[in-house]
C-alpha positions, 0 to 999 in steps of 0.5 A: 615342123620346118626341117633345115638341111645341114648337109648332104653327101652321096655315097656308092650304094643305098645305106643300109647302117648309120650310127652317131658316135657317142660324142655327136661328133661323127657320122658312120655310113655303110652301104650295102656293096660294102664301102665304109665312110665317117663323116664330121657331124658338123660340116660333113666332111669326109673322115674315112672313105674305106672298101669295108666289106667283100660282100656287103656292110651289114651293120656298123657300131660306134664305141661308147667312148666313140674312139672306135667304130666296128662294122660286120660284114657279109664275109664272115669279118668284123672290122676296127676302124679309128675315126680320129685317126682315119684308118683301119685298126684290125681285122676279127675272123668269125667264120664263114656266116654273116656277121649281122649284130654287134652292140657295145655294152653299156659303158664299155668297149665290151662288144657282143658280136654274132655270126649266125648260131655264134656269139662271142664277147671281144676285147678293144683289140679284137680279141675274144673274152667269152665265147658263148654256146650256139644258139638253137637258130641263127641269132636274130638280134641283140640288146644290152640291158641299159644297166649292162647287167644282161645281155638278151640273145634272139632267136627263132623261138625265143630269147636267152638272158645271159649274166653280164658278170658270170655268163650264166643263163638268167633266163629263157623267154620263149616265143614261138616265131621269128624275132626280127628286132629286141628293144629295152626300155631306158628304165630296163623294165621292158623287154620288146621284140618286134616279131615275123608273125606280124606282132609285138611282144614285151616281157618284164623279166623281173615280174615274168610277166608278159603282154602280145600286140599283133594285127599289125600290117606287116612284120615289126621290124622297128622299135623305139623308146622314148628317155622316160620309158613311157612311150613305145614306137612300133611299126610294122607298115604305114603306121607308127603305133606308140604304146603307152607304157606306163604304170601297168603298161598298155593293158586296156589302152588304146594305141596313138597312130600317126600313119604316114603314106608309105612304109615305115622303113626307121623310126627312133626316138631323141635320146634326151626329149620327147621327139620321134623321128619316122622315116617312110617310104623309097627316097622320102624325107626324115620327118620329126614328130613332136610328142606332146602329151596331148597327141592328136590322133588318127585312125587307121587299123589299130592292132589287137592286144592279149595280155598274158600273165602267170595266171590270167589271159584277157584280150582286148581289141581297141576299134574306134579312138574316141578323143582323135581331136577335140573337134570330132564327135563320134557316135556308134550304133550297134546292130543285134547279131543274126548269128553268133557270127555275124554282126555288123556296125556304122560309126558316124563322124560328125560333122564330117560322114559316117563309115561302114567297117567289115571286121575280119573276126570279131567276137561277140556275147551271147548270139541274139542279145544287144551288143555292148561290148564288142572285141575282135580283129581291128578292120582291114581297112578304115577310110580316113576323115579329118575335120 
């Protein structure tokens, strides 16, 4: 895919928030010193060039009718800005933490805001409307459910479902590590987070079901959905890992891998097609991945995956994709374990080698009986072969 520059702007400090307005028209820029700048989507020209933050920018939000941008700061201030008119509207004390999450609910200028343990639901004018209990730890991440129904609260050990009508608890997800990141499926089944552990969990509120996926490299920091709510994005290292989330959801399936030559520091998908941008790696190029539904994969470690549910547990640890390209053939010979802990396996990729893989852990039938059927940690580190 050929990229075209449209434009190009240098700003103060890194970037460390972008957000479109609704209406496509303006591009919002914060930099980590602080500086504010709204740019013309079109031609890039400067529509408001502000000192933002003290301390530092941390986040920035366009309104859904994209006439107002709010930003969070590390002073503690959540800041209005008109991007029509170019100028700073009004100023909301939070506290003395950093203000880190803000999002809009979904079709209206409601704006859930949090400041460490604090959260609060603000008026168009800054004004409060609701201010919620503490949570038990410092608030880690926001999400609206698409619909607007609920809004869910992350925190260390877990999530809060608050009612977007009465403000009542809908529900307590817990989960026993830090949440770096909450993502809801378009169609509103799906409850993602991305997790310090390193894994990814998702929840279906409405079944109280749930399934884990971890062995990712790194903390998940980046999730993404695509319109139809089929495809998850996840990464958590060199990797975009998609999950297909359909029907049942990924129980049983193996994960597409597209890596990339250094860590993934964004991805997200198009809002109205199936195209997901990544981007990876210190001052490297956007690069736009077509997903078409016959995805050409390629192997590196693959994360494992535990569903849980109210009654059953299974795991299941995919070690091999068997369908990377039409081209490639892969056959596998199985060695009979010495011990109940030790087992070994070569993979031959025709035409092009074979590969011996170390696993970590594996898990294994019955010592001293052929093996079949093999589950356990994804291997450290796979070379790549490409026909």
């Amino acid at each position: 895919m050929n990229l075209t520059k449209v434009w190009a702007v240098q700003c103060d400090d890194y970037i460390i928030d972008l957000d479109w307005s609704k209406d496509g028209q303006f591009l919002a820029a914060g930099s980590a010193s602080g500086p504010i700048e709204i740019f013309h989507a079109t031609d890039g020209t400067k529509r408001l060039s502000a000192a933002g933050h003290e301390q530092g920018t941390n986040t920035l939000r366009f309104s859904p009718d994209s006439h107002c941008l709010v930003s969070g700061g590390q002073d503690g201030k959540i800041k209005y800005w008109d991007p029509l008119a170019g100028q700073h509207i009004t100023t909301v004390e939070m506290g003395k933490d950093w203000v880190e999450h803000l999002e809009f609910k979904p079709n209206s200028t409601l704006l859930a805001a949090s400041c460490g343990k604090k959260l609060s639901l603000l008026k168009s004018d800054g004004s409060v409307s609701k201010a919620l209990p503490d949570a038990p730890k410092t608030i880690s991440s926001l999400a609206w459910d698409p619909q607007g129904g609920c809004l869910a609260v992350a925190y260390f050990g877990g999530i809060t479902l608050w009612d977007s009508d009465d403000w009542i608890v809908q529900k307590e997800l817990p989960y026993n590590n830090g949440i770096n990141t909450l993502v809801w499926s378009p169609n509103s089944r799906w409850l993602v987070s991305g997790n310090a552990d390193p894994s990814v969990h998702l929840w279906i509120p409405s079944e109280d079901a749930e399934l884990h996926m971890s062995g990712y490299e790194g903390k998940v920091k980046h999730l993404s959905f695509d319109i139809t709510s089929r495809w998850l994005a996840t990464s958590g290292g060199r990797d975009a890992c998609l999950w297909d989330c359909s029907g049942d959801g990924p129980e049983g399936r193996e994960p597409n891998m597209l890596p990339h030559d250094a860590q993934i520091c964004a991805l997200a998908f198009q809002k109205s097609h199936g195209i997901l941008a990544t981007g990876a790696g210190l001052a490297k190029p956007v690069v736009s991945i077509k997903m078409p539904s016959s995805l050409s994969l390629r192997l590196r470690s693959l994360p494992k995956m535990r569903i849980k549910s109210p009654r059953t547990e299974q795991q299941i640890h995919p070690l091999f994709i068997s369908k990377s390209s039409s081209s490639l053939e892969m056959t596998s010979w199985l060695s009979t374990p010495t011990s109940p802990n030790s087992f070994s396996i070569t993979a031959s990729l025709s035409p092009c080698c074979s590969v011996r893989i170390r696993f970590k852990r594996v898990v294994l039938p019955a010592p001293r009986k052929p093996v079949r059927t093999v589950t356990g940690m994804g291997p450290s580190a796979i070379t790549h072969y490409y026909t």
